[in-house]
N, C-alpha and C positions, 0 to 999 in steps of 0.2 A: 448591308445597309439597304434598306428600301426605298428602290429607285424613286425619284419626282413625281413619273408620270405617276405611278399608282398613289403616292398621294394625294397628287391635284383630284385624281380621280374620287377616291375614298372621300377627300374633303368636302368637293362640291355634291357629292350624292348625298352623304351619309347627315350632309348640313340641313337636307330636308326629308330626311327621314320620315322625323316626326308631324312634317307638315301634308306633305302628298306624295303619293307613288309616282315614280320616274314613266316619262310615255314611252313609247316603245319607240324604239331607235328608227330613224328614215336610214338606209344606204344609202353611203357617198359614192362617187366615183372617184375609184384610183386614178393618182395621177401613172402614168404610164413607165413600165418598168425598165424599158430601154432609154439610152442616154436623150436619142432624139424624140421621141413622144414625152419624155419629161421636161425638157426644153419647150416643148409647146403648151406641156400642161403649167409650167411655170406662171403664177401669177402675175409676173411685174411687167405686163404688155410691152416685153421687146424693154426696157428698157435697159440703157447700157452705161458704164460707166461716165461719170463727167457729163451726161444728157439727162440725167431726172431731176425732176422739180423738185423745185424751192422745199423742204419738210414744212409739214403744218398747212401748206397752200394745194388748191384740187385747179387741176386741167391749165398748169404750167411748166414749162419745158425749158429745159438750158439752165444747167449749173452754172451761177457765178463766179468770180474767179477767187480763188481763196487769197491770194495778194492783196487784191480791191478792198475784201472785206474783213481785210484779218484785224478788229477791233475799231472798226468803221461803224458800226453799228451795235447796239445792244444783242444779246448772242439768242434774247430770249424773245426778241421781236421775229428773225429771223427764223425760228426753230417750233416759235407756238401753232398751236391750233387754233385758227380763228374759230369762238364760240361758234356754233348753232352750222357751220361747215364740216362738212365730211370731207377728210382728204379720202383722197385716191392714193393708196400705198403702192398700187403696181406701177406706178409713175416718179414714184421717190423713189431716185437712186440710192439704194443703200451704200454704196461706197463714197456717196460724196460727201465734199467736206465743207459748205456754209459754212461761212463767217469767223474758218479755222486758219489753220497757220501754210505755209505754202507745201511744206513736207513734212516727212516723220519727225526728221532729227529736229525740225524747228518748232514740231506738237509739242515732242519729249521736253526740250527745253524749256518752253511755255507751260505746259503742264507743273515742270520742278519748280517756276519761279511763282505759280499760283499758291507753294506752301507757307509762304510767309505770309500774305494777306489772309489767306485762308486761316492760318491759326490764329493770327490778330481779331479778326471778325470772332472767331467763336470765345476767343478767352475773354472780350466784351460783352458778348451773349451771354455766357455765362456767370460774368461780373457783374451785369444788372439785373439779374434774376436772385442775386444776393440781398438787392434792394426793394422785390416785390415786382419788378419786369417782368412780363407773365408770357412773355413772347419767345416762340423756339420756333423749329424748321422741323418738315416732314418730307424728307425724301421718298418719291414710292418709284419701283424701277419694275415694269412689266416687259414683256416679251416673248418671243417663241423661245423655243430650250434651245440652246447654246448660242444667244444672243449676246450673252457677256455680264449678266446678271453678279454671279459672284466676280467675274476680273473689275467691275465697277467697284464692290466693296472693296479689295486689295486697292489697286490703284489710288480711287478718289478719296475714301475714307480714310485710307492711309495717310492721307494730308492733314488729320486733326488730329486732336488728343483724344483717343478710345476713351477716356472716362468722361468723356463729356458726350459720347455716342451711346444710342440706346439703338440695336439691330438688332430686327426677328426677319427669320425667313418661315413664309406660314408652310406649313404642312398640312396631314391629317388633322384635324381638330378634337380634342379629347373630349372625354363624357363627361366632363362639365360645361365644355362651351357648346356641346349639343343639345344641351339644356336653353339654350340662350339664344335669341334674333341672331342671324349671319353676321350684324359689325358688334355684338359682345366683346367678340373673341379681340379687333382690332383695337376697340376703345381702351383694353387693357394695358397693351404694349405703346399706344401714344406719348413720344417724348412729353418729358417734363419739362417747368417754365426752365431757358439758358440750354436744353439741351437742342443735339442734332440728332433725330430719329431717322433711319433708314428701314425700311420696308421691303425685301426679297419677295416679290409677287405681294398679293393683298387683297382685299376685298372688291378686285374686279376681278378674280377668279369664277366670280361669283353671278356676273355677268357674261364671262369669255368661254370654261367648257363646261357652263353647266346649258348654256346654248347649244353649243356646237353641237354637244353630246346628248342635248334635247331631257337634261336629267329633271328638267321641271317644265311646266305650263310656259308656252311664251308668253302668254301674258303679265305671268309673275318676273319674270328676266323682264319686262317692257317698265313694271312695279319698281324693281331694285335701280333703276338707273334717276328716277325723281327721289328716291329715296338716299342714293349715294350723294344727288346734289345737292341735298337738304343737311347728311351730314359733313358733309366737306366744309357747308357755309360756316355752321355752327362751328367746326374749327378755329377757321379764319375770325370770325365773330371772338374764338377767345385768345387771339392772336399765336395761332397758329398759322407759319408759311408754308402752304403745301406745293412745292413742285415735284411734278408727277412727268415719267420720263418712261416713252415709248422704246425702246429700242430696237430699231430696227434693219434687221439682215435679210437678205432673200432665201430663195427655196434652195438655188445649187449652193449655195455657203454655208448653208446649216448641212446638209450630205457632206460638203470636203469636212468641216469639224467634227463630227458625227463618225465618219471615217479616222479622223486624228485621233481620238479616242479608240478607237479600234485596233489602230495599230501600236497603240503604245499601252504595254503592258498596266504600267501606274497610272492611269486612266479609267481605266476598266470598272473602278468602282463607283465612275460618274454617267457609263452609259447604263440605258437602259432600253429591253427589246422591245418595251412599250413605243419607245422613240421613234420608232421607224411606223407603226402602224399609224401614230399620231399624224406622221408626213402625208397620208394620204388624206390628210383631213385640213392640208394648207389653205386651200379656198375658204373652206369655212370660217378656220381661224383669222382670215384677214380679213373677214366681212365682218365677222365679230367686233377687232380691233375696232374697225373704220367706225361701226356702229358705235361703240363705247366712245371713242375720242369723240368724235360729234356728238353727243348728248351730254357728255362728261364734262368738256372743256369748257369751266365759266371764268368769269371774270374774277371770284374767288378761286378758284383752282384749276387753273389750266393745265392741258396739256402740251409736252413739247415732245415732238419726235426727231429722236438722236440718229441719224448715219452710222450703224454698229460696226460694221463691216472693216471699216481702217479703227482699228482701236484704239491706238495712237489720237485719233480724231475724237471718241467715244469718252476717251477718258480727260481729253483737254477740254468737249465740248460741257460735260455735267460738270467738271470741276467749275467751270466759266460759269454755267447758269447756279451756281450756286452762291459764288462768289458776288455776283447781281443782285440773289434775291438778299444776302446779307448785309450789302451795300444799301442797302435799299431799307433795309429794320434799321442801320443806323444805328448801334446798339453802343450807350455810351457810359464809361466807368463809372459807378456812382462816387458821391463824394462823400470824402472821411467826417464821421459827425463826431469829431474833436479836434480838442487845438493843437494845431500840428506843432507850432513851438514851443507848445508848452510842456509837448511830449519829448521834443527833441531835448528841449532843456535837461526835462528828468534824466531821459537815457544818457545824456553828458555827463550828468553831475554821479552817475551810480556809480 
């Protein structure tokens, strides 16, 4: 199987093939190959467990307590990206838990009792799309590689009815969508009215290593980000709910999983030795994020940045914000256009 990274790669290059040649690469510097100079070259300034800010909020300090806030608040007020703000990722604790449950056992529980609202909401989603409701949900899950991208689809989506789920994870892009603008390819796979779309990466690929990797003009990556916000509206405009979900792990948690993979044989078809050159390119990639969520995040489609690292947390927090945005369409059974005794009558008397 053809690892990710060379996808991501092939995609975001070969996507502008026809448009401009790639600049020439600038060297990064490595982060440092011993334990202790990788500790320094770590992104997340010193931050430590249970001490990074608020997700979504830039230059605040002190986890709040997850008991206080466990369903105290909207999960998605907590967890968004204030428009036109740049968080600071090296200051979000990846392991904390906003506005979660106090511990594992009491996520897992929280998480299992979200499947019965959760499948209520959608089988009215899709009951009023029977009716001409033209409203569905768009899940898109970014991240660095071994963020939890697929344990999200197992887990969260495991909470619906797959036929009512439409999931692509993008890859390489074929020779016909290289014929076509960058979001051809995504306007294809957009849920239909009553469904739930989910999105394994997506057209901020597009924005995140065709930067990093400098495969086009900046100016054009500066282009795609008024243009991603132009089609995200028009979504929303045709009542599409887009939440869009960061997830986010630090630098040593992505090396222990990375390593997980290494050591376990039935793994082995998920790592890839792109992975590790990728790591020397952590800085960039969080400048990138930071950049995308600040230009990204509107008030049609914001961004929310998830805590990846307790997964437990990971998978109760998106099941939550999804559960919001459903609550929130309000999606309600249409009503029968016949007479319902007159039917009962018949079926009596047959």
């Amino acid at each position: 199987m053809a690892g990710k990274q060379n996808d991501k790669r092939k995609a975001a290059k070969s996507s502008e093939k026809r448009l401009e040649k790639p600049n020439k690469r600038k060297k990064s510097a490595e982060p440092a190959k011993n334990a202790k100079s990788a500790k320094s070259a770590e992104p997340t300034k010193g931050a430590e467990p249970g001490k990074g800010a608020e997700p979504g909020k830039t230059g605040k300090t002190g986890k709040r307590s997850a008991t206080e806030d466990f369903g105290a608040r909207p999960l998605r007020e907590l967890l968004r990206v204030t428009p036109g703000e740049r968080p600071d990722l090296g200051r979000i604790d990846p392991s904390a838990t906003p506005g979660g449950p106090v511990d594992k056992a009491a996520g897992v529980a929280a998480t299992a009792l979200l499947a019965q609202p959760l499948g209520s909401l959608q089988e009215r989603l899709y009951a009023a799309s029977t009716a001409g409701d033209r409203r569905r949900v768009l899940l898109v899950l970014q991240g660095m590689d071994t963020s939890g991208k697929g344990g999200t689809l197992k887990h969260v989506i495991g909470l619906f009815n797959p036929s009512g789920c439409r999931i692509k994870a993008f890859k390489a892009p074929t020779e016909e969508e290289l014929g076509h603008p960058f979001l051809w390819r995504i306007e294809q796979e957009l849920p239909r009215p009553g469904e739930i779309g989910i999105f394994d990466r997506s057209h901020y690929e597009d924005v995140l290593i065709a930067r990093v990797r400098e495969l086009v003009p900046r100016n054009r990556v500066r282009a795609r980000y008024a243009q991603i916000n132009r089609f995200e509206k028009a979504l929303a405009d045709d009542g599409v709910t887009v939440v869009k979900v960061f997830l986010h792990i630090g630098y040593e948690e992505q090396r222990v999983r990375l390593l997980q993979r290494l050591d376990n044989p039935d793994k082995h078809w998920k790592f890839n030795v792109g992975d590790i050159e990728e790591r020397t390119m952590w800085p960039a990639y969080q400048e990138a994020y930071e950049v995308a969520l600040e230009r990204c995040s509107t008030d049609e489609a914001p961004w929310y940045v998830v805590p990846a690292e307790r997964k437990w947390y990971r998978n109760w927090a998106i099941s939550t914000l999804l559960r919001e945005h459903l609550e929130d369409i309000d999606p309600q059974y249409p009503k029968g256009e016949f007479d319902v005794e007159e039917c009962r009558r018949r079926l009596l008397a047959s």
